[in-house]
VEXDREN-2710 file (C-alpha; in Angstrom, 1 decimal):
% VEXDREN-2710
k/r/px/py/pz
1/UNK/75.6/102.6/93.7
2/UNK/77.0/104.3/90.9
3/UNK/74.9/104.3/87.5
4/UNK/76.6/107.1/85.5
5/UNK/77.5/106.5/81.6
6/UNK/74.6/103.3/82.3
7/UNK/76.7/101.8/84.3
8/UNK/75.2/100.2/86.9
9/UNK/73.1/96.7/88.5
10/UNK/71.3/95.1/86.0
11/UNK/73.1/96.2/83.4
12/UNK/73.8/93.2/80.4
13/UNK/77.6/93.1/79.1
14/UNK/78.1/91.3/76.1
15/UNK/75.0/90.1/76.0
16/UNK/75.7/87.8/78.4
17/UNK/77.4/89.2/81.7
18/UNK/74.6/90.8/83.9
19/UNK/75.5/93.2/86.7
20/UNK/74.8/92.7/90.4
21/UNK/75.3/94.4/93.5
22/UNK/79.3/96.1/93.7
23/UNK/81.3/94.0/95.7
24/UNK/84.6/96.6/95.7
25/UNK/86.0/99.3/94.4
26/UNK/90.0/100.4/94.4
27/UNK/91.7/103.7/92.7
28/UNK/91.8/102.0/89.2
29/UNK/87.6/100.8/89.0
30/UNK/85.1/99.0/90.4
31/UNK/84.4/95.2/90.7
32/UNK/81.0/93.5/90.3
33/UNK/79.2/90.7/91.2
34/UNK/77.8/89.1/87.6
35/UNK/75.8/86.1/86.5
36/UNK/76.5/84.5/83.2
37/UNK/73.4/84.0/81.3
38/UNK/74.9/81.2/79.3
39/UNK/77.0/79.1/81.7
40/UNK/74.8/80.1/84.1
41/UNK/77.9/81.0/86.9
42/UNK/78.3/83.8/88.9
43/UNK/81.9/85.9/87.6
44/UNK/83.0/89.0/88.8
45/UNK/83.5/91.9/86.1
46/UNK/86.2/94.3/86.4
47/UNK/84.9/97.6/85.4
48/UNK/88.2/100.4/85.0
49/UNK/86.3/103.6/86.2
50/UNK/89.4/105.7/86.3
51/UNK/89.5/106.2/82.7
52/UNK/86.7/108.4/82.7
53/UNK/88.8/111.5/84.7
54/UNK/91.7/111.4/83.2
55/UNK/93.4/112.8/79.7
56/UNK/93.0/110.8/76.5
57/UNK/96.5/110.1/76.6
58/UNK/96.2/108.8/80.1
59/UNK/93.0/106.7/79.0
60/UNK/94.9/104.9/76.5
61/UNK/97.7/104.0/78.7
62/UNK/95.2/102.4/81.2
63/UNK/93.1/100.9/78.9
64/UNK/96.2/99.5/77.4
65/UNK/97.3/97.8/81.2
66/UNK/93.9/96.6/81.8
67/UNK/94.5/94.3/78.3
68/UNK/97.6/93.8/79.8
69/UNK/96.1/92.4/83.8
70/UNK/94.4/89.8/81.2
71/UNK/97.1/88.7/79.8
72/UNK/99.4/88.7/82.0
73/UNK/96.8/86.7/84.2
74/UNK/96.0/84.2/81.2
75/UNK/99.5/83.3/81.1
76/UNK/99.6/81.6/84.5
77/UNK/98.4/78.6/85.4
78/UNK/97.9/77.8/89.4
79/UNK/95.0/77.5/91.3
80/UNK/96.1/80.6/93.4
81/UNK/95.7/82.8/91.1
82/UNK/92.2/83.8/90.3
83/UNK/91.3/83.1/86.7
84/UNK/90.0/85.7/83.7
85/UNK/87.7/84.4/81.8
86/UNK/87.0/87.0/79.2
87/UNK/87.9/90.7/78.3
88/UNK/85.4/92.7/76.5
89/UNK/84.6/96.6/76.0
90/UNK/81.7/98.8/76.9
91/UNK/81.2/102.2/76.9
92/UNK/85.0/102.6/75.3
93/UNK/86.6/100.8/78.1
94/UNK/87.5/97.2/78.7
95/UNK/86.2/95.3/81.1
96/UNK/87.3/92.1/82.3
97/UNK/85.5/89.5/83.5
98/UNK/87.0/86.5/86.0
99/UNK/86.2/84.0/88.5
100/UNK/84.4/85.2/91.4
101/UNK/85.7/84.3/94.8
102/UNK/83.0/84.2/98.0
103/UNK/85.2/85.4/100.9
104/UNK/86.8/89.0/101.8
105/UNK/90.2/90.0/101.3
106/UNK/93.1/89.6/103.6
107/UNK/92.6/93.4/104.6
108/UNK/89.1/93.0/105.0
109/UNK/89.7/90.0/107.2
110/UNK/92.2/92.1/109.1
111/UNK/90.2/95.2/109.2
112/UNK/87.4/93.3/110.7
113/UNK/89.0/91.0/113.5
114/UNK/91.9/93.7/113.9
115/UNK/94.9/90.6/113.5
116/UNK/95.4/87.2/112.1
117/UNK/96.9/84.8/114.0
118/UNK/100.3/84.2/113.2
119/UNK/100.0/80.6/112.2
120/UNK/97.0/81.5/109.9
121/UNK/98.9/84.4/108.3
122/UNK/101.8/81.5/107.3
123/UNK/99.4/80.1/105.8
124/UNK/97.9/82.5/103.9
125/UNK/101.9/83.6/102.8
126/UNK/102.3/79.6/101.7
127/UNK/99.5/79.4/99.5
128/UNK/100.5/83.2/97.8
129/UNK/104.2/82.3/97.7
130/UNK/103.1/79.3/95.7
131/UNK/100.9/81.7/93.5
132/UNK/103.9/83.8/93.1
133/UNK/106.3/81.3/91.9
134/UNK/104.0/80.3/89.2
135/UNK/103.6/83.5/88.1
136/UNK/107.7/84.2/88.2
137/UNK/107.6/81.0/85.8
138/UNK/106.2/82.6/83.3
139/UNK/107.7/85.6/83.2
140/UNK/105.4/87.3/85.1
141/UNK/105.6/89.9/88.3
142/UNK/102.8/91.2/90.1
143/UNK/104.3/93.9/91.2
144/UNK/101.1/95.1/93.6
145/UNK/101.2/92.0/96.2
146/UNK/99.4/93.9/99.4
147/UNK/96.5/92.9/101.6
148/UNK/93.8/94.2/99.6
149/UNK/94.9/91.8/96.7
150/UNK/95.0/88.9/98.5
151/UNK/91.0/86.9/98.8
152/UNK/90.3/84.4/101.2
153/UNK/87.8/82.2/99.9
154/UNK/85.3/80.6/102.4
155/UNK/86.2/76.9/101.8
156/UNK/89.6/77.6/102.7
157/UNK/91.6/78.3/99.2
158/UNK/93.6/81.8/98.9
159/UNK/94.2/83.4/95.6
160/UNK/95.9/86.5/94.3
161/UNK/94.0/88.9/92.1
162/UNK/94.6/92.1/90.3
163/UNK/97.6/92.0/88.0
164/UNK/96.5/95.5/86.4
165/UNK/99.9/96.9/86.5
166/UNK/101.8/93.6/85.9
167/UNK/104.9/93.3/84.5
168/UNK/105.8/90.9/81.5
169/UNK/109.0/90.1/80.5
170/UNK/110.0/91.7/77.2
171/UNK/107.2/94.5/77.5
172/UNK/108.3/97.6/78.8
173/UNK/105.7/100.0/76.4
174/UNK/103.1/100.3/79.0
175/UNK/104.6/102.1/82.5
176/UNK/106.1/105.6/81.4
177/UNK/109.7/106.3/82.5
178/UNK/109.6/107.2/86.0
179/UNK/106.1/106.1/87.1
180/UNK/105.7/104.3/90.1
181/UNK/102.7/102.0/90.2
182/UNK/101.6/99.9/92.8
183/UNK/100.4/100.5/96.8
184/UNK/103.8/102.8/98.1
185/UNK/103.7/101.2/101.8
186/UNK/104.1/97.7/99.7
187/UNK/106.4/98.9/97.1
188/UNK/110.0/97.5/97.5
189/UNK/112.5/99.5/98.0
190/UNK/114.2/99.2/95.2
191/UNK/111.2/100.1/93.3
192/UNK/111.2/103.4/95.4
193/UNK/114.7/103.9/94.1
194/UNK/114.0/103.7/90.6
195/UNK/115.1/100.4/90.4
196/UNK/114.0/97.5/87.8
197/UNK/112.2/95.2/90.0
198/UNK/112.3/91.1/90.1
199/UNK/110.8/88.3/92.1
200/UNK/112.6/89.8/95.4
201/UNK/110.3/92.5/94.7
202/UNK/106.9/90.6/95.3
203/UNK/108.1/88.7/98.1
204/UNK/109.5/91.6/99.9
205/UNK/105.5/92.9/99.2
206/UNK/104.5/89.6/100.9
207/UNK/107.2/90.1/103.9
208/UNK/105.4/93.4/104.3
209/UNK/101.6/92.2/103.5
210/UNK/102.3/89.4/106.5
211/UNK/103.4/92.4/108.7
212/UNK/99.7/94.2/108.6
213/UNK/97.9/90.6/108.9
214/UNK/99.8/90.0/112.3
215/UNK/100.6/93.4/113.9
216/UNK/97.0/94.5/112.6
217/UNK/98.7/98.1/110.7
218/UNK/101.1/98.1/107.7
219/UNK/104.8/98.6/108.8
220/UNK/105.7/102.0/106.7
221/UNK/102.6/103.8/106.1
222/UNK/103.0/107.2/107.4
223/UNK/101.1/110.5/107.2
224/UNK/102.4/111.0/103.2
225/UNK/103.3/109.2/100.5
226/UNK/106.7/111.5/100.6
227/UNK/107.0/109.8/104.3
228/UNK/105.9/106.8/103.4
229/UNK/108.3/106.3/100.5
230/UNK/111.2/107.4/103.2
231/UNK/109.8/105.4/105.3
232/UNK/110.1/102.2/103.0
233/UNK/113.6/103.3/101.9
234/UNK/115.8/104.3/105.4
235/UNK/113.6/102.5/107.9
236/UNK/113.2/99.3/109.7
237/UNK/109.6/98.8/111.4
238/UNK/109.0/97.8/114.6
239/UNK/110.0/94.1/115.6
240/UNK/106.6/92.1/114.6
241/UNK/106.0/91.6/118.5
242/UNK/102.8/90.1/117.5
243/UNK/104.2/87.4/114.9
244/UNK/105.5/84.3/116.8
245/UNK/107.2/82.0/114.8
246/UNK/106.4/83.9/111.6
247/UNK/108.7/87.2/112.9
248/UNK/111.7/85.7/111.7
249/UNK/110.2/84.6/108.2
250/UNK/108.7/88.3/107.7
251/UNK/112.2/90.3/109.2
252/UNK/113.7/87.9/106.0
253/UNK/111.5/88.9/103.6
254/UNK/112.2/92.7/104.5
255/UNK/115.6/93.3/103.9
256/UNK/116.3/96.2/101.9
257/UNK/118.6/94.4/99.9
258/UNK/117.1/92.4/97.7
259/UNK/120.5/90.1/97.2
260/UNK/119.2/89.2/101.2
261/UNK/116.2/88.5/100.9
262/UNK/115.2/84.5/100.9
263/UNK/114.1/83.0/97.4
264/UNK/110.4/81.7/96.8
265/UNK/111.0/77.9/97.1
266/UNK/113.3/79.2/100.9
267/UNK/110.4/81.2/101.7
268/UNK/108.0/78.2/101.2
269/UNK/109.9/76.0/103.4
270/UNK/109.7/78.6/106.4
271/UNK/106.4/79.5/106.0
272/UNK/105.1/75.8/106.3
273/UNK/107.6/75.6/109.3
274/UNK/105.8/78.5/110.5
275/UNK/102.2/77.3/109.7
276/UNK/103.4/74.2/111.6
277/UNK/104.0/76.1/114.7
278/UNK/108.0/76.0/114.2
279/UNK/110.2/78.8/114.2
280/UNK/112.2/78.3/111.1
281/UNK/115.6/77.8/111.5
282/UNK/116.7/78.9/108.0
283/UNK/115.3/82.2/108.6
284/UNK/118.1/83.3/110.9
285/UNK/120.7/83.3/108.1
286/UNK/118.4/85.8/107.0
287/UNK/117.9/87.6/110.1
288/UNK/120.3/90.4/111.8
289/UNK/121.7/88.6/114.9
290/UNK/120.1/90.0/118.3
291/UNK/122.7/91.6/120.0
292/UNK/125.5/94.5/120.1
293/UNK/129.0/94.7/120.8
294/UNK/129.5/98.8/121.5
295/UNK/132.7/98.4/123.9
296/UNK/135.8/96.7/122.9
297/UNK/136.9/94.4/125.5
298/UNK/141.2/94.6/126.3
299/UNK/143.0/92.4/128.1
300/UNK/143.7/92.9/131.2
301/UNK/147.3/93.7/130.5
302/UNK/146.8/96.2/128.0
303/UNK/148.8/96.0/125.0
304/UNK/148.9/96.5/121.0
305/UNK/148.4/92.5/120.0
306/UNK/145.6/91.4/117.6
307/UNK/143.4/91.4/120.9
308/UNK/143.4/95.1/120.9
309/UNK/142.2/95.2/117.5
310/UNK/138.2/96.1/117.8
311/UNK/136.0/93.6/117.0
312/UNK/133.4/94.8/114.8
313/UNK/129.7/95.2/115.6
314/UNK/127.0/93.0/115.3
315/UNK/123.9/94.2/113.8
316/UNK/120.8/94.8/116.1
317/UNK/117.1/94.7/114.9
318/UNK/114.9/96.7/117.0
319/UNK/113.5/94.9/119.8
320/UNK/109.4/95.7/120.3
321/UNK/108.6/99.1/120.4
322/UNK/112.0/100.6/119.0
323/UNK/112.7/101.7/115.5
324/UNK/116.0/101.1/113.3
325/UNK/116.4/105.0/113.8
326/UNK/117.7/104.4/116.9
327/UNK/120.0/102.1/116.7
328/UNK/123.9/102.6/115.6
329/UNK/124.3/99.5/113.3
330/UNK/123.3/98.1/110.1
331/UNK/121.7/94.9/109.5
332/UNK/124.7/92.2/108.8
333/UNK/124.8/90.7/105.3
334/UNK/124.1/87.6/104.5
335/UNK/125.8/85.2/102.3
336/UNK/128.8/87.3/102.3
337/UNK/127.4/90.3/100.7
338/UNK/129.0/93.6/101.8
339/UNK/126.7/95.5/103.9
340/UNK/124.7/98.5/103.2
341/UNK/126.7/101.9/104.2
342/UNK/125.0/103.6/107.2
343/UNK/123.4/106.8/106.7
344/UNK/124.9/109.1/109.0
345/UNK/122.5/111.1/111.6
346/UNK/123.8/114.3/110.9
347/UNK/123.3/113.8/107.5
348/UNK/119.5/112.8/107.2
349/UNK/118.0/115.7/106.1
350/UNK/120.2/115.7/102.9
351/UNK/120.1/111.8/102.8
352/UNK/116.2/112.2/102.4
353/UNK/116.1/115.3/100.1
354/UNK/118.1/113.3/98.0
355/UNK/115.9/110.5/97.7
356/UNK/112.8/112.3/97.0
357/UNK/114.5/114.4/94.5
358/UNK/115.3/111.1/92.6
359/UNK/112.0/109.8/93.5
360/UNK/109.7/112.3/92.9
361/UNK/111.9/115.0/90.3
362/UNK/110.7/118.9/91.4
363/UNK/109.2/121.1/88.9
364/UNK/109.6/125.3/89.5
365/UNK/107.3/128.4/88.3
366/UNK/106.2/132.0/89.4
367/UNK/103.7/133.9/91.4
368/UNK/101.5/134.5/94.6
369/UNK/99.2/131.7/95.7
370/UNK/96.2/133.0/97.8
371/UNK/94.9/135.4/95.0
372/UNK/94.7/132.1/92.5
373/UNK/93.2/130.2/95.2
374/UNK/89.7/131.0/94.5
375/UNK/87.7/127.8/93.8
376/UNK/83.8/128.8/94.1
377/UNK/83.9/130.4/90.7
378/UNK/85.6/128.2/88.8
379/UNK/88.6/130.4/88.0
380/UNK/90.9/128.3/89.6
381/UNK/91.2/124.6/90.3
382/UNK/92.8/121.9/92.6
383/UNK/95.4/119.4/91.5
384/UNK/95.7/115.6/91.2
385/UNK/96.7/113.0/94.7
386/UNK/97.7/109.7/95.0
387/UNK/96.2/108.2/91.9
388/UNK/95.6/104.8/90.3
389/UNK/98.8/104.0/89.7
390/UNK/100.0/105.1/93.3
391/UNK/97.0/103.0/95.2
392/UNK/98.4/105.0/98.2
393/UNK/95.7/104.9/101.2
394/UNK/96.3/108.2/103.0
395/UNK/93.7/109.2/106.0
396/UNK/92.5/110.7/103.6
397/UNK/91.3/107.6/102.5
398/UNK/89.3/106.9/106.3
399/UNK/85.7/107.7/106.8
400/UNK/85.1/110.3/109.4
401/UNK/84.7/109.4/112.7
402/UNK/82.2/110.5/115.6
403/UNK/82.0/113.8/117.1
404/UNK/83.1/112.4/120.3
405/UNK/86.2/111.5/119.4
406/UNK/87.5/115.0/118.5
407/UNK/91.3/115.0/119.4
408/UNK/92.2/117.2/122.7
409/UNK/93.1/120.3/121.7
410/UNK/90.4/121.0/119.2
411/UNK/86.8/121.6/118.7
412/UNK/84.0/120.5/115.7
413/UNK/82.0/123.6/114.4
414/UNK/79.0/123.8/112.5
415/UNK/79.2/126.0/110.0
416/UNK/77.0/128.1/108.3
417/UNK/77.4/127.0/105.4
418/UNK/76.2/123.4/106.4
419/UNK/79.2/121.3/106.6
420/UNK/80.8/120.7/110.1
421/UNK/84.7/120.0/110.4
422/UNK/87.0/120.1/113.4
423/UNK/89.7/122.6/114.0
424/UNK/92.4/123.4/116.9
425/UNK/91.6/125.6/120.0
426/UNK/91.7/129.4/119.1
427/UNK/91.0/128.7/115.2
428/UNK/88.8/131.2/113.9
429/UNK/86.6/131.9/110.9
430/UNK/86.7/134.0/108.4
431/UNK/85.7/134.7/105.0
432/UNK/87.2/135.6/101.3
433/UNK/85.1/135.6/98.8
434/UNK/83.6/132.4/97.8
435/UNK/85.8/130.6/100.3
436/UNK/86.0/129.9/104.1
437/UNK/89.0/130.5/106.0
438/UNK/90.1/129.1/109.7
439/UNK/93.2/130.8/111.1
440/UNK/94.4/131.3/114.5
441/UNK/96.7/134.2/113.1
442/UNK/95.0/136.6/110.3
443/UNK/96.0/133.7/107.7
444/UNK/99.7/132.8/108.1
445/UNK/98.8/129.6/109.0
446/UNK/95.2/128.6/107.2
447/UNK/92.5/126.2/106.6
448/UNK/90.4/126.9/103.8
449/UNK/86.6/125.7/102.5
450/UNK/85.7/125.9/99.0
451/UNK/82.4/124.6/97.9
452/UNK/80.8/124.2/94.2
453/UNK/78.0/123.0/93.4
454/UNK/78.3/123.6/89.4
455/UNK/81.7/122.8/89.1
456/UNK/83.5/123.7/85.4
457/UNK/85.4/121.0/85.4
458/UNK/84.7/117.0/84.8
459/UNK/86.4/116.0/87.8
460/UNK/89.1/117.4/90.9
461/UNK/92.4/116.1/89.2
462/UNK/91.4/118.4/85.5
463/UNK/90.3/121.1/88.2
464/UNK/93.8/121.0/89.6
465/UNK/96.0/120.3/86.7
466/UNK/94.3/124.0/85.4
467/UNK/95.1/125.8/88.7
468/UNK/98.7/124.4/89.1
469/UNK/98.9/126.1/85.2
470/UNK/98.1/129.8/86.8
471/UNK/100.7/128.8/89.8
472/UNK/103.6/127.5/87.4
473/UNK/103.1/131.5/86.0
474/UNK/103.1/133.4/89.0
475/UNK/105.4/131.9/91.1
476/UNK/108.4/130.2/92.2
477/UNK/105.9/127.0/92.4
478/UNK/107.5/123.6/92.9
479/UNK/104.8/120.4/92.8
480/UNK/105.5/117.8/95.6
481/UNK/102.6/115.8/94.6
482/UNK/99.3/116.0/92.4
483/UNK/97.6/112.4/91.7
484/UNK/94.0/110.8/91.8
485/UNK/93.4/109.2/94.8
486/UNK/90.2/108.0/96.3
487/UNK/88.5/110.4/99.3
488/UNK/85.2/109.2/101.6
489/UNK/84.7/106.8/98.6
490/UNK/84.8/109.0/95.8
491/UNK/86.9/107.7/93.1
492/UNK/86.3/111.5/92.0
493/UNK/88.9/112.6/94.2
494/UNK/92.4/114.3/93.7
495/UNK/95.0/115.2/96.6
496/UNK/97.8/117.9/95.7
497/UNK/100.9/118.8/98.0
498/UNK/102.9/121.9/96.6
499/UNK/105.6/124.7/98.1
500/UNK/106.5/128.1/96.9
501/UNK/108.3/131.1/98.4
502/UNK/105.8/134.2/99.3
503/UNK/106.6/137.3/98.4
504/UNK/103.4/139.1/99.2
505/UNK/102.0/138.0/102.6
506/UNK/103.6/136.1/104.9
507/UNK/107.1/136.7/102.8
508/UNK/108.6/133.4/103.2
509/UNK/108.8/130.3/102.1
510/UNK/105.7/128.1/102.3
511/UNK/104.2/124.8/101.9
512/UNK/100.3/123.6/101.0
513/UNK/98.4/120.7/100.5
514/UNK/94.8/119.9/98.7
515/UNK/92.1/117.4/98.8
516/UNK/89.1/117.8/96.6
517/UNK/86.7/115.5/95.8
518/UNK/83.3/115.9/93.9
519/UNK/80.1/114.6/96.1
520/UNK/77.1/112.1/95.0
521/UNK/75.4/115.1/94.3
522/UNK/77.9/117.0/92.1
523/UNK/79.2/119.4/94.4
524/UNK/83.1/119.8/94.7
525/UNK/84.9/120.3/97.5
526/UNK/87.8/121.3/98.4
527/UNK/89.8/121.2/101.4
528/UNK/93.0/123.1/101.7
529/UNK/95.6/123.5/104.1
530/UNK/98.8/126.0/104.0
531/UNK/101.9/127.2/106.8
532/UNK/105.1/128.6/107.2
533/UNK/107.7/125.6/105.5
534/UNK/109.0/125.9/109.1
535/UNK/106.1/125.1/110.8
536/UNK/104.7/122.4/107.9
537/UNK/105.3/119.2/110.3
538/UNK/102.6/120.4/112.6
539/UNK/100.2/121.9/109.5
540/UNK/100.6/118.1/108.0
541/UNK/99.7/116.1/110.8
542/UNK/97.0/119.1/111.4
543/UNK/95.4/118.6/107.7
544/UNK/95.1/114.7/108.1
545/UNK/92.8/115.5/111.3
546/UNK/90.8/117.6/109.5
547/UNK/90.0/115.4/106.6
548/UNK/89.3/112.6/108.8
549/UNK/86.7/114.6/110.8
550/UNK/85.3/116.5/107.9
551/UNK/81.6/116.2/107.3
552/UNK/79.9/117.5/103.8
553/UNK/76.0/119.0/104.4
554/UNK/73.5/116.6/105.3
555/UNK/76.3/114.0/106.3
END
């Protein structure tokens, strides 16, 4: 339990608010179970944590949304929505205080029993679409709708919480041009896009949310948020095999366009067919039609009549088990809007650099990479990962698992330096100076170790903003990603993903990626991870391995 800055149980906000155990934690704070001494109720206190790692600049902007999760909150009225009851600072920061709910979340519920039945997840999509639409009323999007937001009370009722990055109508001076905020597997995709969002937005959040409660795994989450973000852009997931009469609702609710998409009250009314144990007829107008016309029929006679003239194809969602990547169509429009252009296989590759260049912009420097790469004496330092206003779970997000389930192909060493990781057959270690290397190859492909234990920095994403500095000088550096994120529960945590062009060793053009986190105990690690750009795939899938086997000393 964290008690830095006298934070911590027991703890008296107010005068009136006294801490209890922590009931959750997320990348923007912490949340508390409280007792009010003078109403004599239990409340839960929102307390934003992240605003003690980042710039001043940065602080301001989320103190200034946590003001704006209360309002925004206040402003609705509906019994799904869970109430704020105060908003207060301590310690320079606001904290916000609202109506505690006894029962998990929708992904703790899922975590735990693996699915929801499909009947119970329409339920649990009536009660939020009805949250929703009062919060649409008054000119309010939540713009974060995802399984983690969503509480199932005991006695039945479920509510929506944390409207920390909100929108309001009419107040556009909190999120900085070009910020995306909000859980990227749940982001629609015209949020992805750049796009202003709107009450399709939330519901296509929903569409997805309902996917993970019946399927049991969120339907675009891949190894990156780069992936990811493709993922929720040019991809169709897997039929929702799992969904009964709720597959048509959810394959509604995810249309990329949100001109397709059903509105809240049409949602309602298949949702509480679906709760009923109906499949909902509505939902088809929604829903591309099942089969595929990819031979034109002629008459037997031959001829050049309007017979001859093809008839056009009908769109095909994947059946269970296939992906939209593999199939020739594009979803039909509904209600006479024109249908989305295809993208065209051979040009993917561009298709996709395209939309991350839009997405993510691309930033260029000077240098060599390895020589800066010295953590242990705090001449260097690791950059930022999916942050606060990302909420991006990664694997780097997942505990570690068991020594026993170490993939085939690989092996967990001890090392002497105490911690004990996992790396592929015919990986060997080395060392450079304060840090330890694995390589199979003298260092063209490399892991590498940092460790240190009286780290110059205040936290991993100040660390990394210094060392990307040094790289922007000495190279031809280009950041892919650098953001907060939150690694084997350390909101201290920052993940960073970068490419350069080598002109030293390994001439060539080469891609890395970063997670550091700071321990209970102070320490900083870091965990590092760099290939070939032809051969980054395999280091990418590699590094997520590693982090989910990784084990600091004495864990």
């Amino acid at each position: 339990m964290e008690h830095s800055q006298g934070t911590g149980a027991g703890l008296l906000l107010a005068g009136r608010y006294r801490l209890g155990e922590s009931i959750g934690r997320g990348g923007m704070g912490k949340v508390w179970r409280a007792h009010d001494e003078v109403l004599h109720r239990v409340v839960a206190v929102k307390e934003l944590t992240a605003g003690r790692f980042v710039a001043e600049a940065d602080r301001l902007v989320l103190h200034a949304r946590t003001q704006k999760e209360a309002r925004a909150a206040a402003r609705i009225t509906h019994p799904g929505v869970v109430t704020v009851h105060d908003v207060l600072e301590h310690d320079d920061r606001p904290w916000i205080v609202m109506q505690f709910v006894d029962g998990p979340s929708l992904a703790d519920a899922v975590k735990e029993a693996g699915t929801i039945a499909p009947r119970e997840a329409a339920r649990v999509g009536l009660h939020v679409v009805g949250a929703l639409r009062a919060a649409h009323a008054a000119g309010v999007l939540h713009r974060d709708v995802k399984p983690g937001n969503v509480l199932l009370a005991r006695d039945g009722r479920v509510l929506i919480t944390d409207f920390g990055i909100a929108a309001i109508e009419g107040d556009s001076t909190i999120t900085r041009t070009g910020e995306l905020v909000g859980s990227i597997d749940y982001l629609a995709p015209e949020r992805v896009r750049g796009g202003d969002p709107g009450p399709a937005s939330d519901l296509w959040s929903l569409g997805a949310t309902l996917y993970t409660a019946v399927e049991g795994t969120s339907p675009f989450r891949r190894t990156s948020p780069i992936s990811t973000m493709q993922a929720v852009v040019g991809e169709e997931p897997p039929y929702p095999a799992k969904a009964g009469p709720l597959a048509s609702v959810i394959v509604a609710l995810l249309r990329k366009d949100p001109e397709q998409r059903p509105h809240a009250d049409e949602a309602e009314r298949m949702l509480l067919d679906a709760m009923e144990g109906r499949s909902p007829q509505t939902a088809q107008a929604y829903v591309p039609t099942q089969r595929m016309r990819l031979d034109v029929e002629r008459p037997a006679s031959g001829g050049s009549g309007p017979e001859d003239v093809p008839a056009p194809r009908t769109a095909e969602w994947p059946s269970p088990g296939q992906t939209a990547t593999t199939r020739p169509s594009v979803p039909a429009p509904a209600s006479g809007a024109p249908a989305p252009a295809p993208v065209p296989a051979a040009g993917k590759g561009r298709w996709r650099s395209a939309v991350l260049t839009a997405v993510l912009g691309a930033v260029v420097a000077g240098g060599a990479v390895f020589a800066v790469m010295q953590y242990g004496g705090g001449d260097g330092g690791r950059g930022p990962g999916p942050g606060p206003s990302t909420g991006v779970s990664t694997p780097a997000d997942r505990k570690g698992v068991a020594a026993d389930d170490v993939p085939e192909g690989w092996r967990r060493v001890e090392d002497p330096a105490g911690f004990s990781l996992v790396v592929p057959d015919g990986w060997k270690r080395q060392k450079d100076g304060e840090n330890i290397d694995y390589t199979p190859d003298g260092g063209r492909h490399r892991l590498r170790i940092s460790i240190d234990r009286s780290p110059d920095f205040e936290n991993p994403y100040q660390h990394l903003l210094d060392l990307e500095k040094t790289l922007r000088k000495r190279m031809d550096y280009q950041r892919v990603w650098l953001n907060q994120n939150t690694y084997r529960d350390q909101v201290r945590s920052a993940l960073w993903e970068f490419t350069w062009t080598e002109k030293q060793n390994f001439p060539g053009p080469r891609h890395a990626i970063d997670q550091m986190y700071f321990a209970d105990d102070g320490t900083e690690y870091a965990i590092y991870m760099t290939s070939p750009q032809s051969s980054w795939e395999t280091t990418r899938e590699q590094f997520d391995i590693v982090l989910q086997h990784w084990r600091a000393p004495g864990a």
